[in-house]
C-alpha positions in Angstrom: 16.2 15.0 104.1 16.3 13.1 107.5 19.9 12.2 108.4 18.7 10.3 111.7 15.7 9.5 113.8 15.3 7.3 117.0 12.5 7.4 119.4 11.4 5.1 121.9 8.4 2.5 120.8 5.9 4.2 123.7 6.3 7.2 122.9 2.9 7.9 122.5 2.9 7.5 126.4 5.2 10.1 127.0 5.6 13.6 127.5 8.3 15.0 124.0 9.4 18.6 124.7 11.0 19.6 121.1 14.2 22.0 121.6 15.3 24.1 119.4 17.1 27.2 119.9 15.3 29.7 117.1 12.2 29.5 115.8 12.2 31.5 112.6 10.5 30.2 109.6 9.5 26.9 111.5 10.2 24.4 108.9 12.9 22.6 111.1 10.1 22.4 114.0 7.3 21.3 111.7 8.9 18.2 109.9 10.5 17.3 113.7 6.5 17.5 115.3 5.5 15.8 111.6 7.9 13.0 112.2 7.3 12.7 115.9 3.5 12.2 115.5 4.0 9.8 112.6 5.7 7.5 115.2 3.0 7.6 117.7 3.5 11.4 120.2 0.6 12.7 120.8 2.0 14.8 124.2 4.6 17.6 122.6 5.4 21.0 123.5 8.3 23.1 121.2 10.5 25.1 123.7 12.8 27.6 122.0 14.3 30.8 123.4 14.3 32.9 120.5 11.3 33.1 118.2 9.8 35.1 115.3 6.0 36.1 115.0 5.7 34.6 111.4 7.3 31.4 112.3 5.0 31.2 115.3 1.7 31.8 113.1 2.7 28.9 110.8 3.9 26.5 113.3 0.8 27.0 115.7 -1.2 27.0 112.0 -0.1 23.1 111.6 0.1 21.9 115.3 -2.3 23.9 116.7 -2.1 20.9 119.8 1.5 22.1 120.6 2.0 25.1 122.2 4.8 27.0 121.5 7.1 28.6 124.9 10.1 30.8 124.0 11.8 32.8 126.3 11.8 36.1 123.7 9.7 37.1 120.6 11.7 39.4 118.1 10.1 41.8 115.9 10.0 39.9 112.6 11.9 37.8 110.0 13.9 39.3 107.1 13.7 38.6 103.7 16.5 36.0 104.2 14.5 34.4 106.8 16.3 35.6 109.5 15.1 36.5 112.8 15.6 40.6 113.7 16.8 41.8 115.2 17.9 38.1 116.3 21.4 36.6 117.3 22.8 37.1 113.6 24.2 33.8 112.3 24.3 32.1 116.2 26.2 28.7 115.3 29.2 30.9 114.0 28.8 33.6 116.5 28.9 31.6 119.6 30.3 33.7 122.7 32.2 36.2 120.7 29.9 38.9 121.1 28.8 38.8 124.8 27.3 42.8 124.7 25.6 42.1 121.6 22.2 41.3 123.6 22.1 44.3 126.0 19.9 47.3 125.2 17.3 45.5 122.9 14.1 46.0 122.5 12.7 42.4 123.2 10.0 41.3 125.3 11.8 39.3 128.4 10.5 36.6 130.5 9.5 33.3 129.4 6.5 33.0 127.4 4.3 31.2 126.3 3.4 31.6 122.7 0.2 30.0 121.5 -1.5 31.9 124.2 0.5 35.4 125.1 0.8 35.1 128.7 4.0 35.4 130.5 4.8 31.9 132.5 
């Protein structure tokens, strides 16, 4: 269901960097890149700082033109869909839990997904 959408008529002149903060199953991030081509972008990139593997396959499996950077890459989604070892539910956790990062087992640094090399 699409709630609102407003882009600028020359879009397909500009540069669209689509923010999201987790890619996990990648359905938010598909039908955003869908909607955004079907307007005209043909210059995206999906920045995101938290990502799973499985949501990177099938978003790089239907816009294999938009790389993917994210600034970590957990180890795989639940059967809920959720990211893991992830942030947990991170709208209603906010900054309650500032520890709750620290000793992890991520890969750090900013990266670029669609190709695996550290940017």
């Amino acid at each position: 269901m699409e709630y609102y959408f407003k882009a600028p008529t020359d879009i397909g002149d500009r540069l669209v960097i689509v923010v999201d903060p987790m890619l996990a199953t990648a359905n938010s991030a598909i039908a955003a890149v869908d909607r955004l081509k079907r307007r005209g972008a043909t210059n995206l990139r999906f920045l995101c700082l938290l990502a799973a593997p499985e949501g990177i396959e099938r978003f790089t499996a239907a816009h294999p033109d938009v790389p993917v950077f994210t600034a970590a890459i957990d180890s795989h989604l639940n059967e809920e869909g959720y990211i893991v070892p992830g942030l947990g539910d991170a709208w209603a956790t906010g900054c309650t839990e500032p520890n709750r990062l620290q000793g992890r087992d991520r890969r750090q640094g900013f990266v670029n997904a669609g190709h695996n090399s550290r940017c």
